[in-house]
C-alpha positions as CSV (number, residue, x, y, z in Angstrom):
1,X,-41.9,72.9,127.1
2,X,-45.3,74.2,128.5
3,X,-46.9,70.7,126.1
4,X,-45.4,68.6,129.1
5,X,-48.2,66.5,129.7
6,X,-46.5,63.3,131.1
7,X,-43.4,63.4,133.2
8,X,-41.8,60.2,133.7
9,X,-39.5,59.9,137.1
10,X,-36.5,57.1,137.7
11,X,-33.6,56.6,140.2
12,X,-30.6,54.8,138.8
13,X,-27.1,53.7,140.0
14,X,-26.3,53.5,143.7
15,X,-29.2,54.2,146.2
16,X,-29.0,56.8,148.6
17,X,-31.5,57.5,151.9
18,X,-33.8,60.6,151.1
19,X,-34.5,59.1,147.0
20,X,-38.0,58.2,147.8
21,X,-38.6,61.4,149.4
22,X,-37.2,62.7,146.3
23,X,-39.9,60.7,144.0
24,X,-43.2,61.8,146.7
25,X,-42.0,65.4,145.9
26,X,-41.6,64.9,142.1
27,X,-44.9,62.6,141.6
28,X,-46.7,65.0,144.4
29,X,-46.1,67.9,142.7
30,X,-46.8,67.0,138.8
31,X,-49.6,65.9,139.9
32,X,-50.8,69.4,141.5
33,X,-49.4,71.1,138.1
34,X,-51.9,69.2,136.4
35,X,-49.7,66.7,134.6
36,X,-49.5,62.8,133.8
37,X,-46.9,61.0,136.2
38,X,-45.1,57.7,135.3
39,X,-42.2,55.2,137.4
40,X,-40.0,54.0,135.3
41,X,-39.1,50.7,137.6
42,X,-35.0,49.9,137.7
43,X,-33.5,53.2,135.6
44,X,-32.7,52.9,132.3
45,X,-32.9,48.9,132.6
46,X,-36.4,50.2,133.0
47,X,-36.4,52.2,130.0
48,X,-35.1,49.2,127.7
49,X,-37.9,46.9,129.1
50,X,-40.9,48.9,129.1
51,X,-40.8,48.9,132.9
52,X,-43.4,51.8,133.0
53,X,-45.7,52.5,136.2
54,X,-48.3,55.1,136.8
55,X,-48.0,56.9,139.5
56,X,-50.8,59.2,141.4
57,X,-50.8,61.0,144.9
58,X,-51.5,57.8,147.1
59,X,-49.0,55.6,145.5
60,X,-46.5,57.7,147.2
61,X,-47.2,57.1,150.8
62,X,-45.8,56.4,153.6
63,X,-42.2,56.3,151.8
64,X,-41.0,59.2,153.2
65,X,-39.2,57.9,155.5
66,X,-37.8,54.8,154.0
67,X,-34.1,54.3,152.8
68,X,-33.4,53.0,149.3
69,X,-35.7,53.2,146.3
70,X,-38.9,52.2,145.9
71,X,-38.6,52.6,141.6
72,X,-35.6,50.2,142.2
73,X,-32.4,50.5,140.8
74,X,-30.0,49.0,138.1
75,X,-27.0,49.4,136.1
76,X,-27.6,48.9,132.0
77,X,-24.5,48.5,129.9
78,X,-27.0,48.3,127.0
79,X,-28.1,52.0,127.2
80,X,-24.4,53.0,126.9
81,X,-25.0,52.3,123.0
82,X,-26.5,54.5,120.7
83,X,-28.9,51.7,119.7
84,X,-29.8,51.3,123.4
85,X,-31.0,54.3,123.9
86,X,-32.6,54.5,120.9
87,X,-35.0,52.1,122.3
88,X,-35.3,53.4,125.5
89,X,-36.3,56.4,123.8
90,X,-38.9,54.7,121.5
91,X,-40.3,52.9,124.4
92,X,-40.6,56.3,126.2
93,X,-42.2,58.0,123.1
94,X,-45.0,55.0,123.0
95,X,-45.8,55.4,126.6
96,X,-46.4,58.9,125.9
97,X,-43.4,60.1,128.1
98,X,-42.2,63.4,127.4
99,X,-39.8,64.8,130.1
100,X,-37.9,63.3,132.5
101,X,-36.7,63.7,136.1
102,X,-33.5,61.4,136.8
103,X,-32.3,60.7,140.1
104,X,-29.2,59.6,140.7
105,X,-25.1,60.3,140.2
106,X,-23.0,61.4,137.7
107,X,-23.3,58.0,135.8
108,X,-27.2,58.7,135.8
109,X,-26.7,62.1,134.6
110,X,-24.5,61.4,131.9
111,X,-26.8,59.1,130.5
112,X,-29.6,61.4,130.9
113,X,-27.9,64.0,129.2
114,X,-26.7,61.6,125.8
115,X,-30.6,60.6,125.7
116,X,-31.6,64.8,125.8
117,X,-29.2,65.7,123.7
118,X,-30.0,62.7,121.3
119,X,-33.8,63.0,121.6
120,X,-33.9,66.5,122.6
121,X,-36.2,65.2,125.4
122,X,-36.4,67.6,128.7
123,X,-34.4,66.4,131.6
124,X,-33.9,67.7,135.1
125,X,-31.4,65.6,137.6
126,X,-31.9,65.5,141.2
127,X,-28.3,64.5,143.1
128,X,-28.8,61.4,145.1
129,X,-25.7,60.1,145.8
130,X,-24.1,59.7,149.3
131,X,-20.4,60.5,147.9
132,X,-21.5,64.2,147.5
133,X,-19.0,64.5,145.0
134,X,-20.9,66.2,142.3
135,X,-20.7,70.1,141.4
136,X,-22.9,72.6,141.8
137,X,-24.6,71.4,145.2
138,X,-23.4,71.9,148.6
139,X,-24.9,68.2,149.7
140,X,-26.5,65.3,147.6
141,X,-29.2,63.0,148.7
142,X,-28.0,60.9,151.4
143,X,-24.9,61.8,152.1
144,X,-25.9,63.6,155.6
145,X,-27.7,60.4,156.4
146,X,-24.0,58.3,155.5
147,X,-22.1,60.8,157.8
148,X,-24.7,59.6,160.6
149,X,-24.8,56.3,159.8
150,X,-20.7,56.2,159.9
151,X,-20.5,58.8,163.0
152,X,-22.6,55.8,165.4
153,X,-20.5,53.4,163.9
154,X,-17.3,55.0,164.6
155,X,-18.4,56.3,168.0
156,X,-19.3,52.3,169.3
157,X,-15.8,51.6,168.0
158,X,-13.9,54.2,169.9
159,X,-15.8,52.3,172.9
160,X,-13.7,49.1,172.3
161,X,-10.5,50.6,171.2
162,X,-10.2,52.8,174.4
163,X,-11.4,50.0,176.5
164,X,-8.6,47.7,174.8
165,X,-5.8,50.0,173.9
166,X,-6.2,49.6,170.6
167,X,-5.9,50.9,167.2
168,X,-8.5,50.9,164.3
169,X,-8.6,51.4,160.9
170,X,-12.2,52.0,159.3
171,X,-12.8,52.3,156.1
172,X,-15.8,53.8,154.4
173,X,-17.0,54.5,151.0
174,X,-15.7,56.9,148.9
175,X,-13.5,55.3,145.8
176,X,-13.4,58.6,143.9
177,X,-14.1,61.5,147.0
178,X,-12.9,62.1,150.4
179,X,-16.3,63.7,151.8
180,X,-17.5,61.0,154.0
181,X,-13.5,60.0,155.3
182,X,-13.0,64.0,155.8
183,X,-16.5,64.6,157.7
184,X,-16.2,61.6,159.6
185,X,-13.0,61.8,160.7
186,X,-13.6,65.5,162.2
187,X,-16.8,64.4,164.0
188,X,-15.6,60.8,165.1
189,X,-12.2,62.5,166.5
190,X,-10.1,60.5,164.1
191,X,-6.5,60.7,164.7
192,X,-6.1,60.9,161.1
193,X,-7.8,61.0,157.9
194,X,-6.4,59.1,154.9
195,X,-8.4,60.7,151.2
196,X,-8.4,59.4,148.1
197,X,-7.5,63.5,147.3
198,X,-4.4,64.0,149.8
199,X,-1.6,61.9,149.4
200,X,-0.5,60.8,152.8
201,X,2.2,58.1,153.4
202,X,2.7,55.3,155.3
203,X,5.5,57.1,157.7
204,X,3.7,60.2,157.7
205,X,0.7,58.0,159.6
206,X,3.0,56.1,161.7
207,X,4.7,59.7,162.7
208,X,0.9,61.0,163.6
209,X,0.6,57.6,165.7
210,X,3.6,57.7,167.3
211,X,2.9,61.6,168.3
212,X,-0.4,60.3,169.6
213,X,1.1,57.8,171.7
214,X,3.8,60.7,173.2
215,X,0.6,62.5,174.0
216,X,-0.4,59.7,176.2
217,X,-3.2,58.8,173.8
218,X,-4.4,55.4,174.7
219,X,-6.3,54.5,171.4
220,X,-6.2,55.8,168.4
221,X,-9.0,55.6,165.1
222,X,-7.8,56.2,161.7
223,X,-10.5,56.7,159.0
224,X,-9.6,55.8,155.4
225,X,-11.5,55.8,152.2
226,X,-12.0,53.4,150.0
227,X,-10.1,54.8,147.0
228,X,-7.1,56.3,149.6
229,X,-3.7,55.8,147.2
230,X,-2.4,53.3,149.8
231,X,-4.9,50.7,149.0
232,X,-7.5,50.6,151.5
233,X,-7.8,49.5,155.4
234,X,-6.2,46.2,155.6
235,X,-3.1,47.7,153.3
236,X,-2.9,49.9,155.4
237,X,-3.2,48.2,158.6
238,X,-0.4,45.4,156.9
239,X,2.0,48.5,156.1
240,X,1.7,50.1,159.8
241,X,1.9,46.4,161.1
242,X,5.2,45.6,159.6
243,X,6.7,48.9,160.5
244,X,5.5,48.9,164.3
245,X,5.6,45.7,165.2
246,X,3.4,44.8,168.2
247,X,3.5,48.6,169.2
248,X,-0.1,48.9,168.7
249,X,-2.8,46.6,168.8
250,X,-4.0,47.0,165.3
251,X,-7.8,46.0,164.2
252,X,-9.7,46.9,161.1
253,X,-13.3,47.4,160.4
254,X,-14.8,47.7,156.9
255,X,-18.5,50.2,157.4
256,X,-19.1,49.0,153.6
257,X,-22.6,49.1,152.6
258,X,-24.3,49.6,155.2
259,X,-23.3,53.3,154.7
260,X,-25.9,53.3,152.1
261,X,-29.6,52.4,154.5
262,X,-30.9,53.1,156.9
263,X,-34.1,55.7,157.3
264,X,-33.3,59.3,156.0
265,X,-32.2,62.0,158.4
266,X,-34.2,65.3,157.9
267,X,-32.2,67.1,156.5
268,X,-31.9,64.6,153.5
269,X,-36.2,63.8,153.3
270,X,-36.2,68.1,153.1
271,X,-33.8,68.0,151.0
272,X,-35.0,65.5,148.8
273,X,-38.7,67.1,148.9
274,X,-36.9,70.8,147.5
275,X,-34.8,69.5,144.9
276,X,-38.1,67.2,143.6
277,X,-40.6,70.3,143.9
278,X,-38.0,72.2,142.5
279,X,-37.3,69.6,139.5
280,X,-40.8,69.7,138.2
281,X,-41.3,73.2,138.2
282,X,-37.5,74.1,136.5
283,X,-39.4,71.3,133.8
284,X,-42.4,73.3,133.1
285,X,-40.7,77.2,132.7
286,X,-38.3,75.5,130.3
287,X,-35.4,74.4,131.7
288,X,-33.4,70.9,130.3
289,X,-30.0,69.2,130.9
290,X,-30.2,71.2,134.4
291,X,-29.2,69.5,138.0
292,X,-31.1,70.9,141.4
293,X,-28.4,71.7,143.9
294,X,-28.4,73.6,147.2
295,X,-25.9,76.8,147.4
296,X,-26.0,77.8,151.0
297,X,-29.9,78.0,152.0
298,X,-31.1,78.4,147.6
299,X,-32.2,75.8,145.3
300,X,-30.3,76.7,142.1
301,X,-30.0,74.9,138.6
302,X,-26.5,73.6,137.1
303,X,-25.8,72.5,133.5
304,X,-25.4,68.2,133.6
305,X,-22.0,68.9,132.2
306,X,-20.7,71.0,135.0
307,X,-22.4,69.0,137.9
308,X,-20.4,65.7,136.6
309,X,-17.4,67.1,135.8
310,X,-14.9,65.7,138.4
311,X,-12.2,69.1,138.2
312,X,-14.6,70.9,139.4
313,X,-15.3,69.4,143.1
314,X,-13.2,69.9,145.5
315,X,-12.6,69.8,149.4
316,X,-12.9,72.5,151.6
317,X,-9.7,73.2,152.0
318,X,-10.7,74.8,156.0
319,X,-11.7,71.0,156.5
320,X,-8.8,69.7,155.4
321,X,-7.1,72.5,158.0
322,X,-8.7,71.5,160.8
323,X,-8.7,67.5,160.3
324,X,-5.0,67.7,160.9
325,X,-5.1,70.8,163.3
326,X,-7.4,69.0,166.1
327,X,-5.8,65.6,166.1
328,X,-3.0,66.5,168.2
């Protein structure tokens, strides 16, 4: 492991704010360790196609504080094959590539991993994801940023719905995990929280409602995730409709992708700049098939395998407490 002479860096699947702060520390600190640093443009498209860059100290500037990706990003059925990543791997091999740092999800890391395994070429993942649904790390890469970005949103829509007496649904992302809904909805002051993790049904919400309403609340805001078991905002919102009648004025708003930009917060561009310092080095003592993570205030290493397996994540369960404790 100590041959690493060029280490080639790539960001693949969904973007998240804080990646290119993530590639600055990764090409940054190669570079002081003496080695060889190469972009691989668009993931593993990148791979397939020869999309190689070379990277030194300036070509990293002033990204820092930009959202998305500058390396680009793309999804590659192809590479899914054995005989697609055979390629990729030859095409790594002739540019003279021999370790990688993948940014990305669990997607990325699972393809990271065949390749490694396959190849037995090193591999350390940095989690950039804003779902912050993988194990082993306290927070991915952009998901404090996508809490902001949906805590403004939410807070200029509680100014219509208390001016109007009205009640929202907003959904945000999340098909698979309930972070972003569960976050949100505490520091929105959501009424209620619907999870992709949590059953809750459609009388249970109107029950929470109508308590509200007993309460003499005059607007109410319901967040809901994208891959809630009732079938999103507007089934939602059609479900509560038929059942209350014009009890409430009922309005929904989809936050969609716009979760995803926006400038990194910095938390997420300090984050970032750990887990890419922290990438390289684990690289060069030996380490492979290894994600970054944060565990309370420490930068520690988890095997791919555990970091993308899905039974191991779970909500806090204090979190899920206190989301229905404080929305009385």
């Amino acid at each position: 492991m100590t041959a690493i002479k060029k280490i080639g860096v790539y960001t693949s699947g969904g973007d998240a704010p804080g990646m290119n702060a993530a590639i600055r520390a990764v090409v940054r600190t190669g570079i002081y360790m003496g080695k060889e640093m190469v972009g691989i443009m668009q993931g593993y498209q990148g791979m397939m196609e020869k999309n190689f860059i070379d990277m030194g100290a300036r070509s990293v500037c002033n990204i820092i504080q930009k959202g998305g990706t500058v390396l680009k990003t793309a999804r590659c059925m192809e590479f899914r094959t054995p005989e697609g990543r055979k390629l990729a791997y030859e095409n790594l091999k002739e540019k003279g590539i021999d370790a990688l740092v993948a940014i990305g999800g669990d997607g990325t890391f699972t393809g990271a991993e065949l390749l490694s395994k396959e190849y037995n070429i090193p591999v350390i993942g940095i989690p950039g994801t804003i779902d912050n649904d993988l194990s082993g790390t306290d927070y991915t890469i952009g998901y404090d940023t996508a809490n902001n970005t949906v805590i403004e949103a939410i807070d200029k829509i509680r100014d219509t719905a208390a001016s109007h007496d009205r009640l929202f649904f907003v959904e945000v992302m999340g098909r698979d995990s309930g972070c972003i809904a569960l976050q949100a909805g505490i520091a929105g002051g959501a009424e209620a929280v619907l999870l992709p993790e949590k059953d809750t049904g459609i009388d249970d919400l109107i029950g929470k409602l109508e308590q509200g309403v007993d309460c003499n609340k005059t607007s109410s805001i319901v967040i809901i995730a994208e891959g809630d078991k009732n079938g999103g905002a507007y089934n939602v919102a059609k479900h509560v409709k038929e059942k209350l009648g014009d009890s409430f004025d009922i309005k929904v708003t989809i936050l969609g992708h716009l979760q995803r930009g926006g400038s990194p917060t910095s938390f997420d561009r300090v984050l970032a700049s750990r887990m890419g310092y922290a990438a390289v080095n684990a690289l060069l003592v030996g380490e492979t098939r290894k994600m970054t993570g944060l565990k309370g205030n420490e930068i520690v290493l988890t095997n791919l395998e555990i970091a993308i397996n899905h039974s191991e994540f779970k909500l806090e369960e204090d979190l899920l407490e206190m989301s229905h404790v404080l929305t009385i």
